[in-house]
C-alpha positions in Angstrom: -8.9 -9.7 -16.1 -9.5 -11.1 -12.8 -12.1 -13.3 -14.2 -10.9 -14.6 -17.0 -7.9 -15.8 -14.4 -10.6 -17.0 -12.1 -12.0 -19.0 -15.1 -8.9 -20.9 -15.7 -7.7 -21.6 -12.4 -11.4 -22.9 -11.9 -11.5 -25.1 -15.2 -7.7 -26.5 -13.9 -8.8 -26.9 -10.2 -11.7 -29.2 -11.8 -10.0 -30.7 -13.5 -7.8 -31.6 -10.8 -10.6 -32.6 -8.7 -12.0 -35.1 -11.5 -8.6 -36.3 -11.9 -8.3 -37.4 -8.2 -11.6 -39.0 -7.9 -11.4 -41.1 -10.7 -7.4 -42.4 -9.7 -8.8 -43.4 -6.6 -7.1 -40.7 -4.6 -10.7 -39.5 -3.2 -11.3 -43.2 -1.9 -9.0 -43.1 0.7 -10.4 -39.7 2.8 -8.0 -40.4 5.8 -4.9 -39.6 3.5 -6.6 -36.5 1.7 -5.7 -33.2 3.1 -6.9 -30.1 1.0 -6.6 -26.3 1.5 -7.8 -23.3 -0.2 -6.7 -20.3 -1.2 -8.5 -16.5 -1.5 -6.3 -15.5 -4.4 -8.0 -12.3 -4.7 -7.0 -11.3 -1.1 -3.1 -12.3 -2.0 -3.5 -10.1 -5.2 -5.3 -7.2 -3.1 -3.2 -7.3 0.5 0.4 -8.5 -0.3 3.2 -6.2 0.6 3.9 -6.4 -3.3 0.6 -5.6 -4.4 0.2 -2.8 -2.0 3.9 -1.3 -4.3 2.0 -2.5 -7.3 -0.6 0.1 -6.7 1.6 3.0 -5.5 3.7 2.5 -8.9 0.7 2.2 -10.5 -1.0 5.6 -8.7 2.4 7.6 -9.3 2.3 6.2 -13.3 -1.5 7.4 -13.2 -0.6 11.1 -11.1 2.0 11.6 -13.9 -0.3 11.5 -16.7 -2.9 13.0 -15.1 -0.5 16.1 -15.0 0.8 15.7 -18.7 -2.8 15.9 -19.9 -3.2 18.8 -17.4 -0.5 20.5 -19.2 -2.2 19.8 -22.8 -5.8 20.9 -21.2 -4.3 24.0 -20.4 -2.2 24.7 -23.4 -5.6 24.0 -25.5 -7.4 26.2 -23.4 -5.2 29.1 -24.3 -5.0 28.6 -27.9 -8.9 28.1 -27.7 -8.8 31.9 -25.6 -6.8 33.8 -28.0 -8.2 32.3 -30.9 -11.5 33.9 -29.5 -9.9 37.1 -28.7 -8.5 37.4 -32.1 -11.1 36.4 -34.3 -12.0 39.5 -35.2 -8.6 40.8 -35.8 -7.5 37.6 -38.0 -7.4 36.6 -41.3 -9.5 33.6 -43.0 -6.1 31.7 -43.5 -4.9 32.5 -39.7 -8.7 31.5 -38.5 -8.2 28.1 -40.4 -4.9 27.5 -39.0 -5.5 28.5 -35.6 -8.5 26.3 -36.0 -6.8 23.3 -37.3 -4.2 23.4 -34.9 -7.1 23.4 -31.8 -8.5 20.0 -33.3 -5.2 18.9 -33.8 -4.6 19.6 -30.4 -8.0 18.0 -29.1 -7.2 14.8 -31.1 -4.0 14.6 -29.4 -5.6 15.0 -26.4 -8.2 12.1 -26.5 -5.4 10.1 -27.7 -3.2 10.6 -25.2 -6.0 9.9 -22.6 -6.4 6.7 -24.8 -3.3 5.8 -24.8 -2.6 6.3 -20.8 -5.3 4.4 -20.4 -4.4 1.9 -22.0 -0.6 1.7 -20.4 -1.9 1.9 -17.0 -4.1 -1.0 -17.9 -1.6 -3.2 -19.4 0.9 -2.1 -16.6 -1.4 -3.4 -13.9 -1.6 -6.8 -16.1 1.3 -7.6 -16.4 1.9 -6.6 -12.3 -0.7 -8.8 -11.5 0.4 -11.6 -13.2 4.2 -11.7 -11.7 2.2 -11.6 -8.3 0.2 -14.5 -9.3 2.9 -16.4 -11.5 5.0 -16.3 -8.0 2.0 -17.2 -5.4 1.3 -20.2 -7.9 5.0 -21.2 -7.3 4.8 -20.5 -3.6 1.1 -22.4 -3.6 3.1 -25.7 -5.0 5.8 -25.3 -2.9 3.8 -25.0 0.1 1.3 -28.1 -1.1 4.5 -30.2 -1.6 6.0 -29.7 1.8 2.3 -29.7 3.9 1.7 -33.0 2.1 -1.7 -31.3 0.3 -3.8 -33.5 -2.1 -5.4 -30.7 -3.1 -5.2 -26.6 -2.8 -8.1 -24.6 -4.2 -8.9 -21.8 -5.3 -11.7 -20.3 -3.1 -13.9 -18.9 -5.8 -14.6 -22.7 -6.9 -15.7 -23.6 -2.9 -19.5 -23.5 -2.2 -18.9 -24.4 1.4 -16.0 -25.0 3.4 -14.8 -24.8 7.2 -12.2 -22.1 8.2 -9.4 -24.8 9.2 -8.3 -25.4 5.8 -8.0 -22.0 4.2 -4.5 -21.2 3.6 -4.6 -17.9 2.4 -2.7 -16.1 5.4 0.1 -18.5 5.1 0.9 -18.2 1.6 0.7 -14.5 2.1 3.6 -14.7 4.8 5.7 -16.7 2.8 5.1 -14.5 -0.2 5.7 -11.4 2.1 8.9 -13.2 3.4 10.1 -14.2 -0.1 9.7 -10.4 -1.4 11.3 -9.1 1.6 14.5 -10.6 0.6 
């Protein structure tokens, strides 16, 4: 997920970049002031992100204890189907049978399918949080008179002066805060 977003901001960025060299933008270096940004680090250590992951952890804690439940309910119809095999019919045997691979397909689908919520759940999270530090990245490059703002994972090299990662972060705190 994280790549694939990595992928298009870096296509964009380049884009950008080509853009400004060829309008003649990158021929007057006096007027150019770019930044970058560690987008990664917003998504991992904003104040939203940190709720992000405790929504996400108490989503994950509650279905870890639903399929607890089910474990343990299959568990005891596996234990007195074992008990009372001897005592059973063919037709009880089959049923009781049937309803333990019923019970272990629901199982593996319910593990599936929690999966697959938590997974989509932290998608769509992640993207509000980026959707809004893309706004706040604009904003920020509109007022501080940017040429350019960056991602960092399409910078080989740069000096520490113009990464702008820490004040984006306190704006996107400040703006969450509210």
């Amino acid at each position: 997920m994280r790549n694939s977003i990595a992928g298009r901001y870096f296509v964009l960025f380049s884009a950008l970049v080509v853009f400004c060299f060829f309008s003649g933008i990158a021929s007057a270096a006096d007027s150019i002031k770019i930044g970058y940004v560690d987008m990664q680090k917003l998504i991992d250590q904003s104040d939203e992100a940190k709720k992000v992951r405790s929504t996400l952890e108490s989503l994950k804690a509650s279905k870890e204890k639903d399929l607890g439940k089910m474990i343990t309910t299959a568990k005891k119809l596996e234990e007195d189907l074992k008990k009372q095999i001897n005592i059973l019919s063919d037709d009880a045997k089959k049923t009781k049978v049937d309803e333990l691979e019923k019970m272990d397909r629901d199982i593996r689908r319910f593990v599936s399918d929690s999966e697959a919520e938590l997974a989509k759940k932290q998608r769509e999270m992640e993207n509000s949080i980026l959707t809004e530090l893309v706004g706040i990245i604009q904003k920020l490059g509109q007022e501080g008179d940017y040429t350019l703002i960056l991602p960092s994972t399409v910078i080989l090299y740069s000096s520490k002066g113009i990464d702008i990662t820490d004040t984006v972060m306190k704006k996107y705190n400040e703006t969450k805060a509210k």
